[in-house]
N, C-alpha and C positions, 0 to 999 in steps of 0.2 A: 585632827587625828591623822596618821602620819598611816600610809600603809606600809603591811607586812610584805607587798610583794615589792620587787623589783621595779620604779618607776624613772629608772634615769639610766642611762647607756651612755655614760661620760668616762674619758680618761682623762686621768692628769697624769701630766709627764710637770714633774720639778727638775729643775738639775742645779745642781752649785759648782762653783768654782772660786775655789782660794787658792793663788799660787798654783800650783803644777798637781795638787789637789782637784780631781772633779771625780763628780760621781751623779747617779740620779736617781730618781724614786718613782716609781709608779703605779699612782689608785685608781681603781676603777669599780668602788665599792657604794656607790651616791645611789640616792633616793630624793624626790621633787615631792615640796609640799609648795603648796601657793593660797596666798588667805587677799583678800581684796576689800582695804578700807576706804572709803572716799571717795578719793578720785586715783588711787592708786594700790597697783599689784607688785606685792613682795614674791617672790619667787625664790624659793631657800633651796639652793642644791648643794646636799651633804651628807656625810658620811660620817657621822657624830655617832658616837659606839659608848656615849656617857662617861669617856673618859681624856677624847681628845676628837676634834672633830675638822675635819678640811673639806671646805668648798668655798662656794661664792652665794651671795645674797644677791638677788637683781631684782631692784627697784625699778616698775614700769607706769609713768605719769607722760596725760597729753605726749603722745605718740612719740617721745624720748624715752633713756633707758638710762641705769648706772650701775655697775657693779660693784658691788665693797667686797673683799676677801678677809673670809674668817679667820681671825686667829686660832691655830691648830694646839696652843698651850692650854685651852679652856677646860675648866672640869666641870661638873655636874650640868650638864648641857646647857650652860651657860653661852649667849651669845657675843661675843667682842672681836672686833674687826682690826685689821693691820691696814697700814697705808701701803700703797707701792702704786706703782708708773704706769700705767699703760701702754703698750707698744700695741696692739692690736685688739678690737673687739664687734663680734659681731653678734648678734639675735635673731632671730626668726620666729615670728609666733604663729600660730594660724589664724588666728581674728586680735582686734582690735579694740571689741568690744567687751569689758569683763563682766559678769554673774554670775551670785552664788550658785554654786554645783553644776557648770557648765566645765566641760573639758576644757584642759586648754596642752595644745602640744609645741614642741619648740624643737630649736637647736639653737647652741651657743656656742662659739669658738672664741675665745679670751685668753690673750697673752700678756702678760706681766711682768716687771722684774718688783721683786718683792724687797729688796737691799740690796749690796753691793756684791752680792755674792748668788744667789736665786734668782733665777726666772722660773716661772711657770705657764706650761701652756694646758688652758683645761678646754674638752673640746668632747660634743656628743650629742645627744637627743633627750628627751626627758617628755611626759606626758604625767598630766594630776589633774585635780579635781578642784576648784576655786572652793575658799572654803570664805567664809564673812567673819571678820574679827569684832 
């Protein structure tokens, strides 16, 4: 269950450049859910509004991390990921340890180029509540 308030204090700053074309966009409309199977915590930060949705998904196993970026085309909050590069990424969690309904708060700073044309840099704080899938 996703909360109604406000649980992530992230900007994204995207920019493109095609030829002598540039421009950029900027959201800072994200909410954090995080659900914990296994031996690993999904951590979903996104701004899915059921009709397109941008963030990142981080994946947290044995004390490594990975993020995949959401594809922003998706509809009916359907989940599908885009590939791109990483140029910089950082995490901060406050514990190491996950269970169900234990807080868990963070920050993440993640830079991207998403194609030949986009970077993105997504970068903020976020707090939830571990949920068991």
């Amino acid at each position: 269950m996703e909360s109604y308030t406000r649980t992530a204090y992230i900007v994204q700053h995207a920019f493109y450049y095609d030829g002598p074309l540039k421009g950029s966009f900027l959201f800072n409309d994200y909410k954090c859910s995080a659900q914990y199977e296994n031996d690993t915590l999904s951590i979903l930060l996104n701004n899915d509004n059921g009709y397109f949705g941008n963030g990142v998904l981080v994946k947290v196993f044995n004390s490594q991390f990975y993020i995949k970026d959401i594809d922003p085309s998706t509809l009916k909050r359907e989940k599908k990921f885009i590939k791109s590069k990483v140029l910089e990424q950082k995490l901060v969690l406050n514990t190491n340890k996950f269970n169900k309904n234990d807080s868990i708060y963070g920050f993440i700073d993640y830079k991207c180029k998403i194609d030949s044309l986009v970077y993105k840099h997504f970068r903020g704080y976020f707090k939830t509540t571990i949920q068991k899938n």
